[in-house]
C-alpha positions as CSV (number, residue, x, y, z in Angstrom):
1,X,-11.0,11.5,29.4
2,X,-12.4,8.1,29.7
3,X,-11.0,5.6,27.0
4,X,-14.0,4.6,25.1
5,X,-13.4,2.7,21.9
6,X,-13.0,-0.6,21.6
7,X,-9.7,-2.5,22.4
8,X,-7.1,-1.4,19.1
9,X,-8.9,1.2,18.3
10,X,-7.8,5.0,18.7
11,X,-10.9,7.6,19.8
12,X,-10.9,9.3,16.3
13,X,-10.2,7.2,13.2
14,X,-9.6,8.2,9.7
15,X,-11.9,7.1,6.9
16,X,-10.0,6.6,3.3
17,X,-13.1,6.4,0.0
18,X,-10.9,5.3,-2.6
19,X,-11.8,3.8,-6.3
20,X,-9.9,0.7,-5.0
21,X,-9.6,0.0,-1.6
22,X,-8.0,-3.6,-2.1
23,X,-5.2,-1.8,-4.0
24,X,-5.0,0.8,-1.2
25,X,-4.8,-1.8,1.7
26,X,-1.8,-3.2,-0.6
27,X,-0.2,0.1,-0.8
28,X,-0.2,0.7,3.3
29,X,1.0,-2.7,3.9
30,X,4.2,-2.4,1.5
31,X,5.0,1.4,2.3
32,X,3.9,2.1,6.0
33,X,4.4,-1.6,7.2
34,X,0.8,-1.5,8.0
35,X,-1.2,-5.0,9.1
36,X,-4.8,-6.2,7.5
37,X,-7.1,-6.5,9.7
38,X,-10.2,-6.7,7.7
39,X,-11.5,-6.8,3.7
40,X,-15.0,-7.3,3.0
41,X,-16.0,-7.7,-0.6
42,X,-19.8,-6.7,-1.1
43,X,-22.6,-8.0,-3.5
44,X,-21.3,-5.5,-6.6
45,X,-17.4,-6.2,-6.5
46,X,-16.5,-3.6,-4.2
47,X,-14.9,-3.7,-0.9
48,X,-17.3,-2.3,1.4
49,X,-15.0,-2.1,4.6
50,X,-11.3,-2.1,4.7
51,X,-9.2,-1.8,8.3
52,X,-5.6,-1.8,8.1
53,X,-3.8,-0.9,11.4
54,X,-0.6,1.2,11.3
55,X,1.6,1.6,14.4
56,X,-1.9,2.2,17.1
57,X,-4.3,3.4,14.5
58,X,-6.5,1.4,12.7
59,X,-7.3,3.6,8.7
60,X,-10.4,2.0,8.0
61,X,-11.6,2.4,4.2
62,X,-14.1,1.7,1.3
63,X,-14.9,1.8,-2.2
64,X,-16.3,5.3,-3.6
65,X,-19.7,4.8,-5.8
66,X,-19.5,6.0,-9.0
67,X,-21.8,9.0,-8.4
68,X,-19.7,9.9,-5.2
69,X,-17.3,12.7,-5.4
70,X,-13.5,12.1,-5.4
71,X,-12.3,12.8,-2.1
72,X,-8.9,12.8,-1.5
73,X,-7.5,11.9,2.1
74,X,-4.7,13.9,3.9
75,X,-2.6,11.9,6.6
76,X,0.0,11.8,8.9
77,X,2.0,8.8,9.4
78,X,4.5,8.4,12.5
79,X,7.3,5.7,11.0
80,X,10.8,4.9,12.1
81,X,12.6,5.9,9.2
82,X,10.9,8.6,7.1
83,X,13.6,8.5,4.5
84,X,13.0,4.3,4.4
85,X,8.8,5.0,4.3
86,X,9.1,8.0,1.7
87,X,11.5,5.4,-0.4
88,X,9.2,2.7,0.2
89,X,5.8,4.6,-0.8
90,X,7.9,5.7,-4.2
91,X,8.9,2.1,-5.2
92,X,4.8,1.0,-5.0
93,X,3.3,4.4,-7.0
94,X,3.8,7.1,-4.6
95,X,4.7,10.5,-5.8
96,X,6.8,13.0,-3.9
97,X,4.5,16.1,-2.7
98,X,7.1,17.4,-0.3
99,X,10.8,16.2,-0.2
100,X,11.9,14.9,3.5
101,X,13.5,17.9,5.6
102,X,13.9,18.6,9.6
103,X,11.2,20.7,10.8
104,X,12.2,23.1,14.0
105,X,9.9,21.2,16.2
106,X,12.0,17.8,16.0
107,X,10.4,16.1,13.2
108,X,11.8,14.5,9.8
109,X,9.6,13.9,7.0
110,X,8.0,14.6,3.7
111,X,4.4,14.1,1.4
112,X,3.8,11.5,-1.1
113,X,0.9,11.4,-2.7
114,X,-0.1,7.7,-3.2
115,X,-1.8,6.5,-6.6
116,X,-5.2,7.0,-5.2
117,X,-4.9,10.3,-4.1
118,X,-4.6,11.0,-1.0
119,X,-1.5,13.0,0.5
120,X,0.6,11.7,3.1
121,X,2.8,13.1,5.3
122,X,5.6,10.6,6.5
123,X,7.2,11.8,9.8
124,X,9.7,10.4,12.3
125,X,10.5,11.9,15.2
126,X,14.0,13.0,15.5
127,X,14.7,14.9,18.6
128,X,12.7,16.3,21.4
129,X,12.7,20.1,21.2
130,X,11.5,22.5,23.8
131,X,8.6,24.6,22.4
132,X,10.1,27.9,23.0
133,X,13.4,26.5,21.5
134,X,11.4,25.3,18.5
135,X,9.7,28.9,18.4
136,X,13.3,30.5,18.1
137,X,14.5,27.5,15.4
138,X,11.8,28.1,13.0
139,X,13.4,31.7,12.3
140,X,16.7,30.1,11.5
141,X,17.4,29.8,7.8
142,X,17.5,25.8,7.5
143,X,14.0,25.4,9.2
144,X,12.8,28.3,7.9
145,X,13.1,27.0,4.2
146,X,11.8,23.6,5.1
147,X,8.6,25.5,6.4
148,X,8.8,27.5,3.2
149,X,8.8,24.3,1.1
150,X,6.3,22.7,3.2
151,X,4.0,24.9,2.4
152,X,4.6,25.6,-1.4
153,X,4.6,22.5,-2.5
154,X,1.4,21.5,-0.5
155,X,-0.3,24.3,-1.7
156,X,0.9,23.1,-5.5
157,X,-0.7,19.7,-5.0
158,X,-3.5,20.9,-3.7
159,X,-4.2,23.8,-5.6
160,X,-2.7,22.4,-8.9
161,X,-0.9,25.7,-10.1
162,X,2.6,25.9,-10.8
163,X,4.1,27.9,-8.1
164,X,2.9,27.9,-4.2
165,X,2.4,29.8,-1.5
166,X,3.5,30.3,1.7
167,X,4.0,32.5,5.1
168,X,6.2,32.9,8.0
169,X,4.9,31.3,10.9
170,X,4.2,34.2,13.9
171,X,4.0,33.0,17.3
172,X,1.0,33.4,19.3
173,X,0.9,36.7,21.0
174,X,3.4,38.3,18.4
C-alpha cells in the first residue's frame, strides 16, 4: 500500500474532542513525552486544532461545543517504560483503569484514565512471542488473570457498575 499522508503523519490518525484541549496537550506532553506541534486558539476562546506527536503518531484534538456530546477517547500508547508512563500519567491527574500486568502476547501495560476522559492504554513491549506460543500462554494462570482483569476493570470504567465482566479468550477455529 502506497504511503499517502503527508510527511509525520501516520495513514489513520486519532481525533481527541475534549472540554480543554490546551490542558490535554499539557497532559500528553508531561505523561507520554509527547511534542506540540500545533495550538490554534479560535475567535470564542477555544482551541480549534491541537497536534501533539507521540513516538510516529501525530493525536490531533479540539475543543467540544457545549451542545456536543461528551465523547470520551480510547488509546493505545507504545512507551518505553509502561510502569514510568502509568506513574507519570498518575502524578498529572490520571486515574488507574487497569493496573500494569504482562499480557501472553509480550506486552506490559495498563489504563489510566486521564482527567478529561478518555482511557489509555500504556503498553511497552517486552518480549517477542510466537503467536502459537502466545495462544498456549494465555491459558496459563498469570496471563490468564491479567486478561481476566483487563477486561473487568475496562468493562467497570466503561460501564460504571461495580463489578465487571469478562471471558476466556478461544482461539480461532476452537
Amino acid at each position: 500500500m502506497r504511503h499517502t499522508a503527508p510527511e509525520g503523519y501516520t495513514s489513520v490518525a486519532p481525533w481527541v474532542v475534549t472540554d480543554d484541549t490546551g490542558a490535554l496537550l499539557d497532559f500528553i506532553t508531561a505523561a507520554f513525552d509527547g511534542q506540540e506541534i500545533a495550538r490554534v486558539p479560535v475567535e470564542d476562546g477555544t482551541i480549534g486544532h491541537g497536534e501533539i506527536r507521540v513516538g510516529d503518531t501525530v493525536v490531533l484534538a479540539f475543543d467540544r461545543r457545549p451542545d456536543w456530546p461528551v465523547m470520551p477517547s480510547l488509546l493505545r500508547v507504545y512507551v518505553p517504560d509502561a510502569d514510568a508512563a502509568m506513574a507519570a500519567a498518575v502524578a498529572h491527574g490520571a486515574q488507574v483503569v487497569t493496573e500494569v500486568a504482562d499480557s501472553a502476547w509480550g506486552d506490559r501495560g495498563g489504563r489510566v484514565r486521564d482527567p478529561f476522559g478518555n482511557i489509555w492504554w500504556v503498553v511497552s513491549r517486552v518480549e517477542e512471542v510466537d503467536p502459537d506460543r502466545a495462544w498456549e500462554r494465555m491459558y496459563e494462570p498469570k496471563y490468564a488473570e491479567s486478561m481476566r482483569m483487563a477486561q473487568e476493570t475496562l468493562d467497570v470504567a466503561l460501564s460504571g457498575r461495580d463489578s465487571g465482566v469478562a471471558s476466556a479468550p478461544r482461539r480461532p477455529g476452537q
